[in-house]
N, C-alpha and C positions, 0 to 999 in steps of 0.2 A: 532244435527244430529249424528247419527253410522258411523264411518269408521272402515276399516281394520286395524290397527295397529302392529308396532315390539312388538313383547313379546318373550323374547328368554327364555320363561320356556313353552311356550305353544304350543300345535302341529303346526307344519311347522311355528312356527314364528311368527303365528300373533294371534289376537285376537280382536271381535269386542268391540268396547269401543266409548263413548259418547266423540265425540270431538265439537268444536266450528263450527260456518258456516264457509263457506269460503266468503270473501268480494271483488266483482268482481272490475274490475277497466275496467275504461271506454270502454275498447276495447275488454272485455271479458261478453260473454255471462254467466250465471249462468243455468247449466245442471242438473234436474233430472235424477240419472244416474239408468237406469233400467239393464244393463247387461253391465260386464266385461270379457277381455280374459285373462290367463295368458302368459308371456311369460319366458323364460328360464331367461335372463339376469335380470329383477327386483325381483326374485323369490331369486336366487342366489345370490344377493347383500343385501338380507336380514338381512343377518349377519353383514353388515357394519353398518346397522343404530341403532341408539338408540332407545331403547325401548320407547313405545310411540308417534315414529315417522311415518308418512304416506308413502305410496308409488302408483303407480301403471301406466301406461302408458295408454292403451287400454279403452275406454267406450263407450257407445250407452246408449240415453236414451232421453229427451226431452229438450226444452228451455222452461223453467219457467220466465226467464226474461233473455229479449234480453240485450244486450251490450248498455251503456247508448249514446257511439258517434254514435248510431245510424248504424252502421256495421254488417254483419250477416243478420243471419233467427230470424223472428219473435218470438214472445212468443208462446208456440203452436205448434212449429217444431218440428219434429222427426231428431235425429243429430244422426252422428258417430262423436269422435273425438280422440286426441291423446292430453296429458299432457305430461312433464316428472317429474309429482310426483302426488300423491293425487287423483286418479281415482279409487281406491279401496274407494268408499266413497259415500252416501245418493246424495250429493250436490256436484258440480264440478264449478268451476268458470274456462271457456277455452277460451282462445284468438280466435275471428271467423274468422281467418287464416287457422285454423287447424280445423276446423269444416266445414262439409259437410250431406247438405239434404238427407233424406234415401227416395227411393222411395218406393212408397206404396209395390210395389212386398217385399220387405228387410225389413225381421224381427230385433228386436234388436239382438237377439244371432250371427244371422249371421253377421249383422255388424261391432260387438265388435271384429269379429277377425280379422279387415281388417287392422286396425292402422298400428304394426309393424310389422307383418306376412306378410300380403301383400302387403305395403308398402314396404318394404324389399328386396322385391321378386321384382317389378315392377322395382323400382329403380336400383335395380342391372344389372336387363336387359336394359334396359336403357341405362347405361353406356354401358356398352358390345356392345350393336349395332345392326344392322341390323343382326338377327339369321338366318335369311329363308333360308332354305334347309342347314343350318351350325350343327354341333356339338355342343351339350349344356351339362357339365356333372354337375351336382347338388349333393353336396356330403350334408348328415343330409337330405335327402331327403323325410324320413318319418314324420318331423315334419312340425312344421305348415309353417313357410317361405317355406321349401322344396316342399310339396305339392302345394302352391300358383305356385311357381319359374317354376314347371312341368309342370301344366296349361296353364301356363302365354307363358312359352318358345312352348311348343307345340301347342299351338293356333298360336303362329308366324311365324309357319311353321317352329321350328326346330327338329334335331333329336335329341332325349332326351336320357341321361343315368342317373337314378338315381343309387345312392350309400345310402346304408343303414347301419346303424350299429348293430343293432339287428336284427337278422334272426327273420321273422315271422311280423317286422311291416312295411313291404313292400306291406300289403294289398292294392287293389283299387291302385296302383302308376302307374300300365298300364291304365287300365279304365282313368286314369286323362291324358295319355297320353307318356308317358314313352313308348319309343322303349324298353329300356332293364334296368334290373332291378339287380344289382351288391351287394354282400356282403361285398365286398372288392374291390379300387380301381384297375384300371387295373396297369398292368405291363409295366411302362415306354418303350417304343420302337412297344407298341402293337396296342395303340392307337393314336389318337392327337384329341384333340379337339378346336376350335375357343372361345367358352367360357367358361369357371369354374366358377359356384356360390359355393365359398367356405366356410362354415359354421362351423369347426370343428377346422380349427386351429391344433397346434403341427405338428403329422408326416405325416395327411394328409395333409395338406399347402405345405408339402414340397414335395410332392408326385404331388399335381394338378401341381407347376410349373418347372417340367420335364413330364407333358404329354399337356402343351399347346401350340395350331402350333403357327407356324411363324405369326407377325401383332395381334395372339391373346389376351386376357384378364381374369385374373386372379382377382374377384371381391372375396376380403376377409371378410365378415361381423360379425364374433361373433366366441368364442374361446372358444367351449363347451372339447376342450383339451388343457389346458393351458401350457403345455411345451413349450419349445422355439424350432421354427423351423429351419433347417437345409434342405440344396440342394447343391449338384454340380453347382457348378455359372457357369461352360460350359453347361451344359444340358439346362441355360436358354438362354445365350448370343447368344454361337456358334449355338446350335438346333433349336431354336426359334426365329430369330432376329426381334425387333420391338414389342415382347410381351412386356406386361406390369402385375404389380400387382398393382390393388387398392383398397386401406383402403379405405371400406366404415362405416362409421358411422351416423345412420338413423338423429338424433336429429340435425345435422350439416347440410345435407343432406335438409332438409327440412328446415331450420333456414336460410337458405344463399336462397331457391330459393323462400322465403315469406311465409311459411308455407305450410300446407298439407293440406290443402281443395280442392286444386283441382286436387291434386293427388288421392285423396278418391274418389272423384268423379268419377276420370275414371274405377276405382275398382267398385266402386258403379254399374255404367251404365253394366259393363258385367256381373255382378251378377245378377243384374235385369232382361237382358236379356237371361239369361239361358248359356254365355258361361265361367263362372267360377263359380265353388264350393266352399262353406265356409268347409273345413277341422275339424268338428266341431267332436272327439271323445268323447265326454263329457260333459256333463252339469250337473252341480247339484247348490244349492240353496248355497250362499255368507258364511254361516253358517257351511259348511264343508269344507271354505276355507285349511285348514290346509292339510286334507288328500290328497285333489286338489294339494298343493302345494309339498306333498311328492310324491305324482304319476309322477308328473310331472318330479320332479328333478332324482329321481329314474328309471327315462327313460320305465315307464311303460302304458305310453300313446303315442300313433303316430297318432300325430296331433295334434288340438286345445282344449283345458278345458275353458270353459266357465263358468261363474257364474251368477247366476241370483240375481240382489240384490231384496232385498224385504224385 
């Protein structure tokens, strides 16, 4: 079969190359994978792996052969699922934990972005809690988590602030539901909010927790600014009492509660029903991965890049 492969002489990293099948084990279905998304964090860890090496999280495509202890969908199903390697690839061998039926309405593209975008997004609310009629500020809010997070949070009945980091990819972030739409966080003393999906890391980290109230939640998931962050520890104590920050980390996240299938599924069901959007700015054909992969990393895309394998 083709997968995506490391090649650090070739654009963005990778290159398609004739690898071995993969060999399911009893618990895992074997996936024709007809569409992948990308996400920031596998894209940017590129560089860690050795050439020749797989990668990929995110895929949507069919069961060619179910799981032999008999677990899971049929042969013949249409699936979304999430790995943490190897999904850039023809053939996918996935535990059917983490696999979930696509309803007829849910094409592959759109469900390839649900894995860790809207997983991401779901979970973090989640933790957070009960948002209705609360404060929600979503910082990286033009990307693809951002956009689910804004859905997700404004469908719960909360009031939304996105933050953006590039002027100009804050299109569509009202239309999804965003009260207000910021280029920069606010100014500590100006605001408060009950919850922050915090995505950005370094000085906005240290920025959401001196603007979150009292009893609220500071959910930190990916560090697209790698500096170390820094805050007045009275602006969280004394200001805020009873706030919290938590490290979410998807892969942990999903491993402790059994897997993600039937967290997809709830994703699933409001996509179906017409009350979430797949954030999809891109699609092109597996084959232009590379450019896909510099768009991406080069912050010239707000939203989802999709690939279609073929």
């Amino acid at each position: 079969m083709r997968a995506l492969v490391r090649n650090s002489t070739a654009r963005g990293g990778v290159e398609l190359r004739e690898v071995g099948d993969p060999v399911a084990a009893p618990n895992e279905a074997l996936v024709r994978v007809r569409a992948v998304s990308l996400n920031r964090g596998e894209c940017r860890r590129l560089v860690e792996l050795a050439d020749g090496q797989q990668t990929g999280w995110d895929l949507a495509g069919e069961v060619v052969a179910a799981a032999a202890d008999g677990s899971g969908p049929p042969a013949g199903s249409r699936v979304v699922g999430l790995v943490d390697r190897r999904a850039w690839a023809e053939l996918v061998a996935v535990p059917t934990s983490w696999l979930a039926v696509l309803p007829d309405k849910v094409g592959y593209p759109e469900a390839a972005t649900l894995p860790v975008a809207g997983l991401t997004a779901l979970q973090a609310l989640d933790i957070a809690g009960n948002v209705l009629g609360r404060r929600v500020l979503i910082t990286g809010a033009s990307g693809g988590v951002g956009r689910f997070a804004v859905q997700l949070a404004a469908g719960a009945g909360a009031r939304v602030t996105g933050v953006i980091g590039t002027p100009g990819h804050g299109e569509g972030l009202e239309a999804l539901g965003a009260e207000e739409v910021l280029t920069a966080l606010p100014t500590p003393g100006e605001h408060v909010f009950d919850a922050v999906l915090e995505g950005v890391g370094g000085a906005s980290l240290g920025a959401a927790l001196q603007l979150v109230a009292a009893g609220g939640t500071v959910v930190s998931y990916a560090s697209s600014d790698p500096s170390e962050t820094s805050f007045p520890t009275r602006a969280l104590f004394a200001r805020a009492p009873g706030a919290r920050l938590y490290g979410f980390y998807l892969f942990w996240e999903m491993e402790r509660s059994g897997g993600a299938g039937a967290q997809l599924a709830r994703l699933l069901a409001l996509l179906a029903g017409g009350r979430l959007q797949a954030p999809i700015a891109w699609e092109t054909s597996w084959q232009e991965a590379g450019a896909a992969i510099e768009a991406l990393l080069d912050r010239r895309i707000a939203g989802k890049i999709v690939l279609h394998v073929s």
